[in-house]
C-alpha positions in Angstrom: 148.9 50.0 54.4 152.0 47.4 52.9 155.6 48.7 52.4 158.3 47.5 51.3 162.2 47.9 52.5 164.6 46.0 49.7 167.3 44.5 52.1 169.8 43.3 49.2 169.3 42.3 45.9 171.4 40.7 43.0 170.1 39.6 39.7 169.1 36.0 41.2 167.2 37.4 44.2 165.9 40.2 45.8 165.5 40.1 50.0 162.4 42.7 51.0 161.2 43.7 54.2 157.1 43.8 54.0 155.4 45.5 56.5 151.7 45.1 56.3 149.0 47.0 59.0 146.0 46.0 56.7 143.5 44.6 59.3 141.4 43.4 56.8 139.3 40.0 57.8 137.9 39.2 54.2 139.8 37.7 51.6 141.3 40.4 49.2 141.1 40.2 45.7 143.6 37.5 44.0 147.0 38.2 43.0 149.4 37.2 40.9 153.6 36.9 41.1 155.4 35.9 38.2 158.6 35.1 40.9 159.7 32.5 42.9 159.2 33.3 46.7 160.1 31.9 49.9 158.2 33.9 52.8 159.1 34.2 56.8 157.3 36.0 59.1 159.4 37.9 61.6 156.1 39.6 63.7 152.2 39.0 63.6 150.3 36.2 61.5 147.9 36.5 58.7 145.9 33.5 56.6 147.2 33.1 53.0 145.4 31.2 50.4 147.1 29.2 47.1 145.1 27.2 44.6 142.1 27.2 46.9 144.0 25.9 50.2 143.9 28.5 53.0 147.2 28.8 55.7 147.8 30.2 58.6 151.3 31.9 58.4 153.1 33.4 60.9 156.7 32.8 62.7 156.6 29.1 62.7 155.2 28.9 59.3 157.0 30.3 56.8 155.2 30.0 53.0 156.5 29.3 49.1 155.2 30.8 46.1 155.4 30.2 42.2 154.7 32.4 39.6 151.6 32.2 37.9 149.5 31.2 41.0 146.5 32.7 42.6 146.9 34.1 46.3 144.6 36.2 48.7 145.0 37.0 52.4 143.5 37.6 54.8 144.4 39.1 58.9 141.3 37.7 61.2 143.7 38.4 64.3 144.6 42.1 63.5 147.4 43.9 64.2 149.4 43.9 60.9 152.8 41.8 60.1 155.7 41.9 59.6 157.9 39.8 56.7 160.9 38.5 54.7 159.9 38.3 51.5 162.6 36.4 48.9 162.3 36.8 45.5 164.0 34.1 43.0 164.8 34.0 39.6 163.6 31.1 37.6 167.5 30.8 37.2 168.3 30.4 41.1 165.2 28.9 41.9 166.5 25.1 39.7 170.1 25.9 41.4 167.9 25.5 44.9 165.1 23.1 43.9 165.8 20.9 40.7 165.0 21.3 37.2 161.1 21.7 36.5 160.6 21.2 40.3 157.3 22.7 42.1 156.8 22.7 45.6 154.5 19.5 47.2 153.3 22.0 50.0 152.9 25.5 50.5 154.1 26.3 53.7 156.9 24.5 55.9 157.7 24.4 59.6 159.9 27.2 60.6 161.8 25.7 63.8 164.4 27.1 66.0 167.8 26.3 63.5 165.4 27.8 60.4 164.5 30.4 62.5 168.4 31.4 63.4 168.9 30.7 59.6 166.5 33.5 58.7 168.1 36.0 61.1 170.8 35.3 60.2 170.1 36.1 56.5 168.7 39.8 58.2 172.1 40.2 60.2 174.3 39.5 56.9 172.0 42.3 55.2 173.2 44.8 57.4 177.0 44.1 57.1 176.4 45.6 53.4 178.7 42.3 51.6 175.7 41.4 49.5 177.7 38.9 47.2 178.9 36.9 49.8 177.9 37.1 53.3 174.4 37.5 52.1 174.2 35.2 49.3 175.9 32.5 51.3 173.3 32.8 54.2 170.6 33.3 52.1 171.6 29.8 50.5 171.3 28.0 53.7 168.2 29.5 54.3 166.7 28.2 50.9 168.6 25.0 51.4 166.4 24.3 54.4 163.1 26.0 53.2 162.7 24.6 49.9 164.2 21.3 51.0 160.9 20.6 53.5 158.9 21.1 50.3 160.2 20.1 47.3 160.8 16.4 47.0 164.4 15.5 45.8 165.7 19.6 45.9 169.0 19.9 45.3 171.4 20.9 48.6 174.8 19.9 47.8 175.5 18.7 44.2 179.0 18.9 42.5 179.9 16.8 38.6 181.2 13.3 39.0 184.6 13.3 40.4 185.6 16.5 41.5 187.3 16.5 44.9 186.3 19.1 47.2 189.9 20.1 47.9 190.7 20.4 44.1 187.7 22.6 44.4 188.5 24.8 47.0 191.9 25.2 45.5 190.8 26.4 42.2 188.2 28.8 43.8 191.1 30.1 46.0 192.8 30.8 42.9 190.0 32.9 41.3 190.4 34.6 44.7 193.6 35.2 45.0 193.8 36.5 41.2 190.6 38.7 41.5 188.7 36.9 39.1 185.4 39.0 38.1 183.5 36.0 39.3 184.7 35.6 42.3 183.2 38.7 43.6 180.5 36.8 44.4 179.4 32.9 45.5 177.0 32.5 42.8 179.3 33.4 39.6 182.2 31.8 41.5 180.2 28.5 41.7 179.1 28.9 38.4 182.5 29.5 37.0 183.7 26.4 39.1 180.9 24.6 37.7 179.3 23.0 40.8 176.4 23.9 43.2 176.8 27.4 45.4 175.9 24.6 48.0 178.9 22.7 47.3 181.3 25.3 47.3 180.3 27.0 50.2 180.1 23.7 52.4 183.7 22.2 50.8 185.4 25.7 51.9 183.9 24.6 55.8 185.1 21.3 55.4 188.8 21.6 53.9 189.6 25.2 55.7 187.9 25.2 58.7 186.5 28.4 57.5 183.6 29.9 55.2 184.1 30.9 51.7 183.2 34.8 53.0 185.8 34.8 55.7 188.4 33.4 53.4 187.3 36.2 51.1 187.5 38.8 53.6 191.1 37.3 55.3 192.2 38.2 51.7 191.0 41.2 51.3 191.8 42.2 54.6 195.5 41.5 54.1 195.4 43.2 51.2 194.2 46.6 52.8 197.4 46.0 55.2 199.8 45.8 52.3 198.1 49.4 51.0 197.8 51.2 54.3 201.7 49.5 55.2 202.6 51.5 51.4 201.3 54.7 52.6 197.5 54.6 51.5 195.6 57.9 52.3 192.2 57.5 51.4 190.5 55.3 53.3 187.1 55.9 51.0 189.6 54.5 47.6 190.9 51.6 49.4 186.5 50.4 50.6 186.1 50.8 46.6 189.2 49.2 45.3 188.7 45.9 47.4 185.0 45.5 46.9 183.2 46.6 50.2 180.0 48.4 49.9 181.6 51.6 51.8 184.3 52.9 54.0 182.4 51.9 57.3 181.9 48.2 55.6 185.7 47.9 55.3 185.8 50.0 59.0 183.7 47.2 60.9 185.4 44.4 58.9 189.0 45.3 59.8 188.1 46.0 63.2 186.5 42.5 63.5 189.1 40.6 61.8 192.1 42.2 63.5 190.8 44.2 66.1 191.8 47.7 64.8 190.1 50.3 63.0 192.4 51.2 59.4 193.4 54.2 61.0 194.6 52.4 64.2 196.8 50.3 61.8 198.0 52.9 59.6 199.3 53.7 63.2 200.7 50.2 64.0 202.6 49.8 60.7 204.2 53.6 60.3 207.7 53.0 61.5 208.7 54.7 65.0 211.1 57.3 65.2 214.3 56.0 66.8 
C-alpha cells in the first residue's frame, strides 16, 4: 500500500511524504514521471532501478529522477519505507542544475550535513511559511543534492557586476514596500534577476541574518504597529501580513519576541495612572 502526504507545494515544486508498506521482492512493472525528482529516505530501504542500473536506496542514499525515464522497485528486505519525495518543474530544475543539464549518477551520498539539510526542509514544512522558510531550505537541500550529481550545477550565480550589498538593498526594498514578489524567495530572486542561491546566501553575508528572518523581523514589527493601533482580530492581522494562519503568526511572534499577540496587545495598552 503507497500514500502520499503533500508537505508544501508552490508552482516550482511540490514536497510529498510517501509512505510505502509494499513488501514486494520482484521488480514491479516500469514507470514513468514526467518531473524532476530529488528522493530521501527518512525510514526503511528499497532497490530502485533507472535505465537498467539497479540501487539500493535508503537513508544514506538518497536518488534523482528525470522525466521520461524508466524506473521499477523493488523491497527484498521488507518492512516498507518511508520518503521525501521532491517534485521540480522543468523551470526550477535549470535554476538548480544548469541549462539542458542531466544528472551523471542516480543516487548520491546522503551524509550527516545533507541529512540535517533534509530535516530541516521537514521542520520548515511544519512552520506553514511555504514561500520562504521552506523554499529557502528546500534550496539548500537541492543545492547539495543535485550538486554531487550534476557536473557544473549551478549553486550561487548572480549577472556580472552586481554587488551583493546593492542586492540585498534592493530586495529589502521590495520588502519593505510589499512587493507582490517578495512574498516569496523564488519571484523575489527572479524579480532581482539573480540565482534564489545568491540572494538567500548575500542576505547571510551582509546582515548576519537569513532572507526569512528579515522577512519575518518586518512583518513582525509590523503586527506591533497594528496591535499598538488597537487591532482586534488576531485571524485579519495572520491574513493581512501573509502567514498561513493565526497560530503561524502565534508561534512566530512568540519566537521572535517572546510573547504571544495577545501578551503584547497587553504590553503596549497604556496603564492607568
Amino acid at each position: 500500500m503507497l500514500t502520499s502526504t503533500v508537505l508544501a507545494t508552490r508552482p516550482g515544486f511540490c514536497i510529498t511524504a510517501v509512505d510505502c508498506r509494499d513488501d514486494h521482492t520482484l521488480w514491479t512493472e516500469a514507470e514513468v514521471r514526467e518531473d524532476y525528482r530529488v528522493v530521501l529516505v527518512r525510514r526503511g530501504q528499497f532497490r530502485r532501478q533507472a535505465a537498467g542500473i539497479p540501487a539500493d536506496v535508503d537513508p544514506t542514499m538518497a536518488y534523482l529522477g528525470v522525466p521520461g525515464e524508466e524506473e521499477r522497485f523493488a523491497h527484498p528486505a521488507g518492512g516498507g519505507d518511508v520518503c521525501t519525495s521532491i517534485s521540480l518543474t522543468p523551470a526550477l530544475w535549470r535554476v538548480v542544475a544548469g541549462e539542458e543539464a542531466r544528472p551523471a549518477r542516480q543516487c548520491v551520498y546522503v551524509g550527516a550535513r545533507l541529512d540535517l539539510a533534509h530535516r530541516r526542509v521537514l521542520a520548515s514544512a511544519r512552520t506553514g511559511d511555504v514561500d520562504h522558510a521552506v523554499t529557502e531550505e528546500l534550496l539548500g537541500l537541492l543545492s547539495a543534492t543535485v550538486g554531487q550529481a550534476v557536473d557544473g550545477a549551478v549553486v550561487a550565480g548572480v549577472r556580472p557586476g552586481r554587488d551583493e550589498a546593492g542586492l540585498v538593498a534592493a530586495a529589502r526594498q521590495a520588502i519593505g514596500a510589499s512587493h507582490p514578489a517578495a512574498e516569496g524567495l523564488l519571484p523575489l530572486a527572479e524579480l532581482l534577476g539573480v540565482s534564489p542561491y545568491r540572494l538567500s546566501r548575500s542576505f547571510t553575508r551582509e546582515l548576519g541574518v537569513s532572507l526569512t528572518r528579515y522577512r519575518n523581523r518586518v512583518r513582525v514589527g509590523r503586527a506591533l504597529d497594528r496591535l499598538d493601533a488597537g487591532e482586534d482580530s488576531l485571524a485579519a492581522l495572520a491574513a493581512d501580513l501573509g502567514f498561513s494562519d493565526q497560530a503561524h503568526l502565534c508561534r512566530t511572534m512568540r519566537q521572535y519576541l517572546g510573547h504571544t499577540p495577545t501578551a503584547l496587545r497587553r504590553l503596549l495598552t497604556p496603564r492607568s495612572p
